[in-house]
N, C-alpha and C positions, 0 to 999 in steps of 0.2 A: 250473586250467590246467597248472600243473607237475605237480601227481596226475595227468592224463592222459598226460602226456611218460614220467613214469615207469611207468605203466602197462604204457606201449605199448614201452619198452624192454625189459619184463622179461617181454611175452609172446614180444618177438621172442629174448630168450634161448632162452627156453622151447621156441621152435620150431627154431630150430638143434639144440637138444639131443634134442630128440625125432627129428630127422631121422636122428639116426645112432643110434637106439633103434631093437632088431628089437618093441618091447612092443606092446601095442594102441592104445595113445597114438598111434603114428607117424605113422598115416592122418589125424589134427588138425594135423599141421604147418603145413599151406598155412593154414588157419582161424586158429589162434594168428598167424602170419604176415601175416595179413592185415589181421583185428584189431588187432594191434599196430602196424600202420601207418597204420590210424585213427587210435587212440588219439594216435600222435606227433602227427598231420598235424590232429589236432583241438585238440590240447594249445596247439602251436607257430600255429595261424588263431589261436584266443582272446588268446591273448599277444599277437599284431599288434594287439587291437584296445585301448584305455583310455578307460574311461567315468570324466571329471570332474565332482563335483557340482556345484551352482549355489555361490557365493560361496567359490569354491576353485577354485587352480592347479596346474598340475603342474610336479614342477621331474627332469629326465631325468636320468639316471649311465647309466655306461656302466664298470663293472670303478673305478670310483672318479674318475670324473672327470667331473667335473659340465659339464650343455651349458650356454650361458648362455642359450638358449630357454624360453620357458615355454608349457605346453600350457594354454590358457584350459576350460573350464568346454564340455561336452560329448562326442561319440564321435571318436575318434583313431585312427588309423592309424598304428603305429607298430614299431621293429625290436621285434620279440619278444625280445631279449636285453636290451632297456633298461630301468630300474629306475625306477619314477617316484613321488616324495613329493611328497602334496599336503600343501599350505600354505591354512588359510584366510583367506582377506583380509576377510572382516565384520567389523565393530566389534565388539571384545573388550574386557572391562573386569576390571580387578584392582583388589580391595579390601582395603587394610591396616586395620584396625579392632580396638579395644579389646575388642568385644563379641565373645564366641567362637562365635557363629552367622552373623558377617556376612562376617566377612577370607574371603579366600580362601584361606589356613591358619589350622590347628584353633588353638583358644587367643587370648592373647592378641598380638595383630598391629600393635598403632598404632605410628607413630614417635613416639621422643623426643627431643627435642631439648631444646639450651640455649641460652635468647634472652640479647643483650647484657649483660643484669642478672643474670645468674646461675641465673635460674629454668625448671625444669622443665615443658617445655611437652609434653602427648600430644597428636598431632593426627592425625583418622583420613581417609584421604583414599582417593578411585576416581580411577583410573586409562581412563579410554577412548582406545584406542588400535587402528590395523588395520596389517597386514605390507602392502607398498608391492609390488603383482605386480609389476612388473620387476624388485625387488631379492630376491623369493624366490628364483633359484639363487644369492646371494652370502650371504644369509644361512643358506642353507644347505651351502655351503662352509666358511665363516666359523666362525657360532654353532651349529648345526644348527637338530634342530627346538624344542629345549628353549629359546628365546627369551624366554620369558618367565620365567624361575626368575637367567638368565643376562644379561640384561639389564633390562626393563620391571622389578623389584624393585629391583635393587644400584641402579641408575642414580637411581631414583626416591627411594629412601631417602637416600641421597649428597646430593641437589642440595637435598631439604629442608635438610637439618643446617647445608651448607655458608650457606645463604641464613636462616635463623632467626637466626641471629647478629649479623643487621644490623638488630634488632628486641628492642625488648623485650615482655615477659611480656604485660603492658595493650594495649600496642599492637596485639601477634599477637590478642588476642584482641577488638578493638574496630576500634578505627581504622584501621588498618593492614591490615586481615586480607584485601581485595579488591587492593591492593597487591601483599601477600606472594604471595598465587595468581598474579596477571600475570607477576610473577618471576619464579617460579619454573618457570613454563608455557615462559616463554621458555628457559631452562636446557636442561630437560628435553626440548621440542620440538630443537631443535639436537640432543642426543645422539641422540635416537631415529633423527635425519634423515641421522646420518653412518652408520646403522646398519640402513637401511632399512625400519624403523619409522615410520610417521602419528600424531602423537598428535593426539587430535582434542577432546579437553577432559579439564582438571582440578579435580575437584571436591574439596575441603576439607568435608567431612561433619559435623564437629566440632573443637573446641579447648577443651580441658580444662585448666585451669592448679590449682595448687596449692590444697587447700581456705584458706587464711589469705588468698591474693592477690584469691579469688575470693569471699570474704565482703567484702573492703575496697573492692571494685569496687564489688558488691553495693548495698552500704550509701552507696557516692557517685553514685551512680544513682538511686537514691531521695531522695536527700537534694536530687539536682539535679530528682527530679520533685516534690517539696513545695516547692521554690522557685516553681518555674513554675505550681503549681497555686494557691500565695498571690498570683502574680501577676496571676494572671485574677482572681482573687478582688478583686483593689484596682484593677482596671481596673474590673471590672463596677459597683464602688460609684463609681466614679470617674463613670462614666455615667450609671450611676442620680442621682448628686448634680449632675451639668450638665442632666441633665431634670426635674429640679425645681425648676433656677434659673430653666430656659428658661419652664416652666409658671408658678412665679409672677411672673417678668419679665411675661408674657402676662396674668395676672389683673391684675397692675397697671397696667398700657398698658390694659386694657379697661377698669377703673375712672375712670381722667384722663380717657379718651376721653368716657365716659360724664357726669361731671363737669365737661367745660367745652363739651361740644354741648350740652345742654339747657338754652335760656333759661325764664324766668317764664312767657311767652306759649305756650311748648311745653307746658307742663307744663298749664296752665289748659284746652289745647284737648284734650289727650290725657282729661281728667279729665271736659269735655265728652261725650266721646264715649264716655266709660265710663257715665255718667250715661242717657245717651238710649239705652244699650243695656239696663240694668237697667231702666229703667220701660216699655220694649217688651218685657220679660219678661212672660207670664200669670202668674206668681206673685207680681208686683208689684201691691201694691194703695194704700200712701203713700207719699208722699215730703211731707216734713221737709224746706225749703230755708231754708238759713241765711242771714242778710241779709247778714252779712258777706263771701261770698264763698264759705267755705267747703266741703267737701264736703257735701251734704245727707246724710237721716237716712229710709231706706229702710225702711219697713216689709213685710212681709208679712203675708198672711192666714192662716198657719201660725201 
């Protein structure tokens, strides 16, 4: 667009000068002339118009002085002398990390900090956060476009430090550690929000603590899971020895039962009926009856 503007300025030089040339050129005048008021008149339509991408704003200047409008996402009609930086408003995310392939600078990136007890804590943490369109022309009055090097960092690294403090080592990295994040969120949300930044979550990625703290953890975590695994263990005998009390309580209730229902008279007629069952057998061919009462004496033919 301004290649065009200058174009067409410097054919229209060209054709003034040629105009008071007696050379062969002279007869081009009106053509370079004309030309060149294309060029301008082409240069100067284009500049009217400003194509915004989708998830980006325009923020207007004018010789340095910022409009407080913003052009949303689409084709625009506007002063061809007006300068317009877009801003993207999509969720953006910054990562400070240990690992020198993750941070979003080279090397090593985690914060460190020192918890109430003295001890060195690295913790690698993302940042998700979007620019607030109506506060893109203040932030770019303000901060510019550099936003993120100049705020979303310093700000972010600060409000850990200042909040790890009120924590110790064990804690940050166990119990405390869904805690420390809400904090911290809260901090952090508030700066961004006097500064027209969104932050829209804080993730805590890792927490690394000293290798001596994190063997003594270690080792009371196991110690607290061999507890609880001897305890199932004296539960489940615990169980198993009430259902063995229960099963012989039950043998011996059915023993008494059995033992004080059965009279003389039961027993003689049950022995009847086994009796007249066995000699209605085909394989029965004597019976042996005792005079006394007793059971008889059953022969077979086998």
């Amino acid at each position: 667009m301004i290649l065009f503007i200058v174009l067409g300025i410097v054919l229209l030089i060209i054709s003034f000068t040629l105009k008071n040339d007696r050379g062969p050129l002279s007869k081009f005048t009106g053509i370079f002339k004309i030309i060149g008021l294309l060029f301008i008149a082409l240069g100067a339509l284009s500049s009217a118009f400003k194509q915004i991408d989708a998830g980006k704003v325009g923020v207007k200047s004018l010789y340095g002085n910022v409009e407080p409008g913003i052009l949303e996402s689409g084709l625009h009609l506007i002063n061809p002398l007006l300068d317009v930086t877009e801003f993207d408003i999509q969720t953006q995310n910054y990562t400070m990390s240990a690992d020198h392939s993750e941070g979003a600078l080279e090397g090593d990136d985690a914060i460190r900090v020192l918890s109430n007890d003295g001890l060195e804590v690295v913790i690698d943490l993302t940042v998700l956060y979007r620019v607030a369109p109506q506060d893109a022309p203040k932030i770019f009055k303000q901060i510019g476009v550099n936003y993120t090097d100049k705020i979303v960092r310093p700000v972010t690294r600060t409000r850990i430090r200042d909040n790890a403090v009120y924590y110790d080592a064990v804690a940050l990295y166990s119990t405390k550690r869904n805690e420390f994040q809400d904090r911290i969120f809260k901090n952090i949300e508030a700066d961004f929000k006097s500064r027209g930044l969104i932050l829209e979550q804080l993730l805590i990625r890792n927490i690394n603590l000293p290798a001596s703290v994190k063997a003594t953890i270690e080792s009371k975590i196991n110690a607290e899971q061999e507890a609880q695994k001897m305890q199932f263990v004296l539960q489940k005998e615990k169980q198993e020895a009430e259902r063995k009390r229960v099963e012989a309580q039950g043998i011996a209730d059915y023993q008494r039962i059995i033992s004080t229902g059965l009279s003389e008279k039961q027993l003689q007629y049950e022995s009847i009926k086994a009796q007249k069952e066995l000699a209605a057998s085909p394989n029965t061919k004597i019976i042996f009856m005792n005079s006394k009462g007793s059971a008889p004496i059953i022969l077979s033919d086998k």
